[in-house]
C-alpha positions as CSV (number, residue, x, y, z in Angstrom):
1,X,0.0,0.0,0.0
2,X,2.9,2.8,1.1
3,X,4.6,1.8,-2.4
4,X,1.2,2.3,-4.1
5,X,0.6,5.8,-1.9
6,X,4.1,6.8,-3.5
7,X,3.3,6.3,-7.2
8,X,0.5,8.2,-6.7
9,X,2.0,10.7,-5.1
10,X,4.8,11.2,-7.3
11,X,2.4,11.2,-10.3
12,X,0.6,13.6,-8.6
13,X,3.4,15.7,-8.5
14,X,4.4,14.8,-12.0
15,X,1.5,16.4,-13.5
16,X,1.7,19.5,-11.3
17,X,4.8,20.2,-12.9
18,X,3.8,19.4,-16.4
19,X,0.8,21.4,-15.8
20,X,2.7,24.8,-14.2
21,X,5.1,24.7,-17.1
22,X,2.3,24.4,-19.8
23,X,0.6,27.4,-17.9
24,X,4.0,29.1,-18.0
25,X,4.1,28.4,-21.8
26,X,0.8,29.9,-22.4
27,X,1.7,33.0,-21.0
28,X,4.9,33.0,-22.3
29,X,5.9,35.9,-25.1
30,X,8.0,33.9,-26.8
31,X,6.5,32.3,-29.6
32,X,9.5,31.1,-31.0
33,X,9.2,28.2,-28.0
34,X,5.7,28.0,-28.6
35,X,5.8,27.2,-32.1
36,X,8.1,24.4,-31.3
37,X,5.9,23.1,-28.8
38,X,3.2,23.3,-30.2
39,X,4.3,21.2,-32.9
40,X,5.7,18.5,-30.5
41,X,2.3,18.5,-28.6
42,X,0.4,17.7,-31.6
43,X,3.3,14.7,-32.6
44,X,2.1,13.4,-29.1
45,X,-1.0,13.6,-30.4
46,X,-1.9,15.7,-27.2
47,X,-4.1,17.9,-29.4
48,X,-6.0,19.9,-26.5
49,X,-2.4,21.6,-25.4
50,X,-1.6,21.8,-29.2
51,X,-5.1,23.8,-30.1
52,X,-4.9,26.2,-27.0
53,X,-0.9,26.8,-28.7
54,X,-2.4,27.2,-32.2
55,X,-5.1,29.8,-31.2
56,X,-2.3,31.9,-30.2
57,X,0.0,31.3,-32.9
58,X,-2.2,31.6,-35.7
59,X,-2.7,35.6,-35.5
60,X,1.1,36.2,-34.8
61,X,2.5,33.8,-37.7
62,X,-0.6,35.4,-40.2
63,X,0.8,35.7,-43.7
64,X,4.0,33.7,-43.4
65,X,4.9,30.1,-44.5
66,X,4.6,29.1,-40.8
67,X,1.1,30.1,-41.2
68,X,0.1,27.3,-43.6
69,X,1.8,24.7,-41.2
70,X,0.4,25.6,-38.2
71,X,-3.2,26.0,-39.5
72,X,-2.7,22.6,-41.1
73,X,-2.2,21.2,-37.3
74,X,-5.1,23.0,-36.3
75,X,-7.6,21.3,-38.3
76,X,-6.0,18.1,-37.9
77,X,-5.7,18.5,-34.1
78,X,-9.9,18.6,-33.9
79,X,-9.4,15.7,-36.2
80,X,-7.9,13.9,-33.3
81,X,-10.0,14.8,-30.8
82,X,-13.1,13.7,-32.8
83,X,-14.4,16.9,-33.2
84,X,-15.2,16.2,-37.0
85,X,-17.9,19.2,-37.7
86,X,-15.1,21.6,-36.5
87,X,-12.4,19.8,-38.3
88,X,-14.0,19.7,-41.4
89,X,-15.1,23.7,-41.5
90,X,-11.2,23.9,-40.9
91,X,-10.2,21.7,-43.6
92,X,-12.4,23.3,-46.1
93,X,-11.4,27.0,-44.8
94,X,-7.8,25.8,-45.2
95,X,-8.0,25.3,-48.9
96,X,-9.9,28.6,-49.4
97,X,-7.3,30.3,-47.5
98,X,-4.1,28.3,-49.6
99,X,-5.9,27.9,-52.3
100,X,-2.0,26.9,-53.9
101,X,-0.6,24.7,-51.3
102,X,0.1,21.1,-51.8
103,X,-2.1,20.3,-49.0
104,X,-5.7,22.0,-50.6
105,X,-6.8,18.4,-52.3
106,X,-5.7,16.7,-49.3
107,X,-7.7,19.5,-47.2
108,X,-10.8,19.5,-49.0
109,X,-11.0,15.7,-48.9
110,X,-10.6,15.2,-45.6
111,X,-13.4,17.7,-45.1
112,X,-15.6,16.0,-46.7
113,X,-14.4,13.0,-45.0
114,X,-15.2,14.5,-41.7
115,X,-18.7,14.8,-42.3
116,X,-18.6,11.6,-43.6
117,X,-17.8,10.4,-40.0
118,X,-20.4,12.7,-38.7
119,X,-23.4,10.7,-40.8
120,X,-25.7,9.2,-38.1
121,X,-27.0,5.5,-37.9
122,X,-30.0,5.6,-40.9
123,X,-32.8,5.8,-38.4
124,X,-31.6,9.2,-37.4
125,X,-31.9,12.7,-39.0
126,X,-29.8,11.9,-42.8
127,X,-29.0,16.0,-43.1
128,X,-25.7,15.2,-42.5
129,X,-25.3,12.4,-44.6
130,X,-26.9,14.0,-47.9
131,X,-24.0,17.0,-47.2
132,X,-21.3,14.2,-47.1
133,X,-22.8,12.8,-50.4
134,X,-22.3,16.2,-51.5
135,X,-18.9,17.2,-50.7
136,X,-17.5,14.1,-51.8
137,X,-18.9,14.4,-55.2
138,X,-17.8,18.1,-55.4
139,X,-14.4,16.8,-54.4
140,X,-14.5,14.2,-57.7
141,X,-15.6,16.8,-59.6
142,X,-12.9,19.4,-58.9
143,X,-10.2,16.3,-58.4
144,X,-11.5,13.8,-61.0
145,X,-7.6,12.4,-61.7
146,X,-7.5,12.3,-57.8
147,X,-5.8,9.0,-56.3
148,X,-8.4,9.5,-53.5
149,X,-11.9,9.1,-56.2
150,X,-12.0,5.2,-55.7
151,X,-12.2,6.0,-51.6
152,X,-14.4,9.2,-52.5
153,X,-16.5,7.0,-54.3
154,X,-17.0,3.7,-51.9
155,X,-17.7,6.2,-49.2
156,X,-20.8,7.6,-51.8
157,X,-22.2,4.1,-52.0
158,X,-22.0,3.2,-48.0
159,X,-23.7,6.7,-47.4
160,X,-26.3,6.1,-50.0
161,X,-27.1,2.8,-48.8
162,X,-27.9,4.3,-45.1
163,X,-30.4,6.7,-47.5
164,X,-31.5,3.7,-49.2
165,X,-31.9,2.3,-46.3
166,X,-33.3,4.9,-44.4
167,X,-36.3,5.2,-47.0
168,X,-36.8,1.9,-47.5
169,X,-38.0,1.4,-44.1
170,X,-40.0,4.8,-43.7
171,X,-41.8,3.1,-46.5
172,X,-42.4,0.1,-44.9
173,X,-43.6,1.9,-41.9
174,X,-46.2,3.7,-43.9
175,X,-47.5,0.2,-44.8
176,X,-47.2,-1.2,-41.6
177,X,-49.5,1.4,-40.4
178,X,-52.0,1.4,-42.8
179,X,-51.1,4.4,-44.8
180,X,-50.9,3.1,-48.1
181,X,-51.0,6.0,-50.0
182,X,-48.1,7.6,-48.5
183,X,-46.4,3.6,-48.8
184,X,-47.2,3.5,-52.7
185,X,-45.4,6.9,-52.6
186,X,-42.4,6.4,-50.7
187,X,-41.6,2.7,-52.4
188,X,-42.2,4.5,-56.0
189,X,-39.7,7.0,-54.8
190,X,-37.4,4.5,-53.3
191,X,-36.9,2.9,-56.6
192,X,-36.5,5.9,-58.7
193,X,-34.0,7.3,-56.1
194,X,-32.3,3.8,-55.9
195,X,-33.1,2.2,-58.9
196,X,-30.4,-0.7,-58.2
197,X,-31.6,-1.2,-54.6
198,X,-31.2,-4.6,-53.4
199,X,-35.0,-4.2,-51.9
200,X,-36.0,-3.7,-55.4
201,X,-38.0,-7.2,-55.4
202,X,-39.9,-6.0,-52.2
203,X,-40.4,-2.2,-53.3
204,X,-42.4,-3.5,-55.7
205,X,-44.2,-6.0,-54.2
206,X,-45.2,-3.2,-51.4
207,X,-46.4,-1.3,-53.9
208,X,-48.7,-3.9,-55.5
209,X,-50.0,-5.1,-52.1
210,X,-50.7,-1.0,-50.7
211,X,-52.6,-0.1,-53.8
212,X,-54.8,-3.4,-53.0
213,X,-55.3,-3.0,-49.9
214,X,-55.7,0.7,-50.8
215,X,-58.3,0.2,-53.0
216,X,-60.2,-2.3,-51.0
217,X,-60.5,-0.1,-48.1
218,X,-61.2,2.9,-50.5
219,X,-65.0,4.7,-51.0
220,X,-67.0,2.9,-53.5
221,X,-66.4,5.6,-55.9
222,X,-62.8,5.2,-55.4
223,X,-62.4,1.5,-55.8
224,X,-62.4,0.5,-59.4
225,X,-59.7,3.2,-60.3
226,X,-57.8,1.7,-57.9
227,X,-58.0,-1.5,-58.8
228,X,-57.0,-0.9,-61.8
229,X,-54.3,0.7,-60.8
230,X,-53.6,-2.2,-58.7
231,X,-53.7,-4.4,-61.9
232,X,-51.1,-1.8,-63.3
233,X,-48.6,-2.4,-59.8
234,X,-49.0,-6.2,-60.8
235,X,-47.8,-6.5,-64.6
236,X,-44.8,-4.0,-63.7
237,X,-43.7,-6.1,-60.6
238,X,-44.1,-9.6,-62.8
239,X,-42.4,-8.2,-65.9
240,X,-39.3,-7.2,-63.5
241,X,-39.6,-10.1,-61.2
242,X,-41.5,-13.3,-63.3
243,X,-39.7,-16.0,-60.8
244,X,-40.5,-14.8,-57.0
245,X,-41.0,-16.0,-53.7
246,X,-43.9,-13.2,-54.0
247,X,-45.3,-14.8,-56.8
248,X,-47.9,-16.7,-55.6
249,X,-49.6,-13.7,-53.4
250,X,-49.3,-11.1,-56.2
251,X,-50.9,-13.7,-58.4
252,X,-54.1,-13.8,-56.2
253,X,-53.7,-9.9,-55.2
254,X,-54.3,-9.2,-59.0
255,X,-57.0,-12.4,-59.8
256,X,-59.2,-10.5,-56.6
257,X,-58.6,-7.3,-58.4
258,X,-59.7,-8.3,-61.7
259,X,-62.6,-10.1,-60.2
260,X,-63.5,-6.4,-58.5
261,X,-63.1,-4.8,-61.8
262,X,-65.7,-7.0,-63.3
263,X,-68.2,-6.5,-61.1
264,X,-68.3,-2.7,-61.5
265,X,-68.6,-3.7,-65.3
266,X,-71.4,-6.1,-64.6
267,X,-73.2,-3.4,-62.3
268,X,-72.7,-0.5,-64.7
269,X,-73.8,-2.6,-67.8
């Protein structure tokens, strides 16, 4: 225990002394040793003492080639803390700001990247994922001979994906629900969204189903129009999909249909 009580106590002591000589630092007026420490801080990868450093630095290196270094830190030290929405307005104000430096392609992808990182799980608000979509494909434009397009691009398809996905099961919600209006909607916009969505076979067998069951639970004056549309939802799911493990049920969704549609002919004859 005593042995113990001393380690703790010398650690204790330890960081006392780190932390009076960082405070010295701060305060210091030589920037010379600040600039120097800075950079070892951030080498560390002890980006909180680095940042407070920079925020100093910045204005009194403004304009110089130390400038461009240290700013380059800065963004990369919020980087390392996580802090990926501040990183990336960082990255992007660095290549705005050095416009000519060798690091404004590497800049301006890793802010897109960062907001990348910042896309939530699909069944959260997807604001930040459309931006991501967005940055990275205005990186590929402005880069398009970029070694970094085949990463830019794999990062578009995992983000759409979690959109697809995303829609896909607000669309099955709708259903689910009983709202098959606002399901026939959502899967027809799924699939012209996503036209090579994996969920295609389904899409379209939602949409068949909800504008049967649509049109079954539909006013009188409502119904035949909406069979027929249901008819419709059957020969373009069958024409895409002619072998299904759907088959069977879309097959007696659109025989009951028909047999709807005939009697409205037999009553209005």
């Amino acid at each position: 225990m005593l042995k113990k009580s001393i380690v703790w106590i010398l650690l204790i002591i330890l960081f006392s002394a780190c932390s009076s000589k960082y405070q010295k630092l701060l305060k210091s007026t030589d920037n010379t040793d600040k600039y120097e420490k800075s950079i070892k801080y951030y080498e560390d990868g002890d980006y909180y003492r680095a940042l407070q450093l920079f925020d100093q630095l910045m204005p009194v290196y403004r304009g110089t080639e130390k400038a461009k270094k240290i700013y380059y830190y800065y963004a990369y030290s919020y980087y390392g803390e996580g802090n990926y929405m501040l990183a990336s307005y960082h990255f992007r104000n660095y290549a705005l700001t050095f416009p000519k430096s060798d690091k404004t392609e590497e800049c301006l992808f890793m802010s897109a990247y960062c907001v990348y990182l910042d896309s939530p799980d699909y069944n959260l608000d997807q604001t930040d994922t459309y931006q991501a979509v967005k940055q990275l494909q205005l990186f590929i434009d402005k880069y398009p001979k970029s070694k970094r397009i085949p990463e830019c691009n794999d990062l578009i398809d995992k983000l759409r994906l979690k959109l697809e996905t995303k829609n896909y099961q607000i669309a099955k919600l709708y259903f689910k629900t009983e709202n098959y209006k606002a399901a026939i909607y959502s899967f027809n916009n799924l699939l012209k969204d996503f036209p090579d969505t994996k969920n295609k076979e389904k899409g379209l067998f939602y949409i068949l189903k909800a504008n049967y069951l649509y049109a079954s639970n539909s006013i009188e004056s409502k119904r035949q129009e909406r069979y027929n549309s249901t008819v419709k939802a059957y020969n373009t799911f069958i024409s895409v999909f002619p072998i299904s493990s759907f088959k069977k049920e879309a097959e007696s969704i659109y025989n009951n249909s028909l047999k709807e549609i005939n009697k409205f002919k037999t009553h209005n004859s």
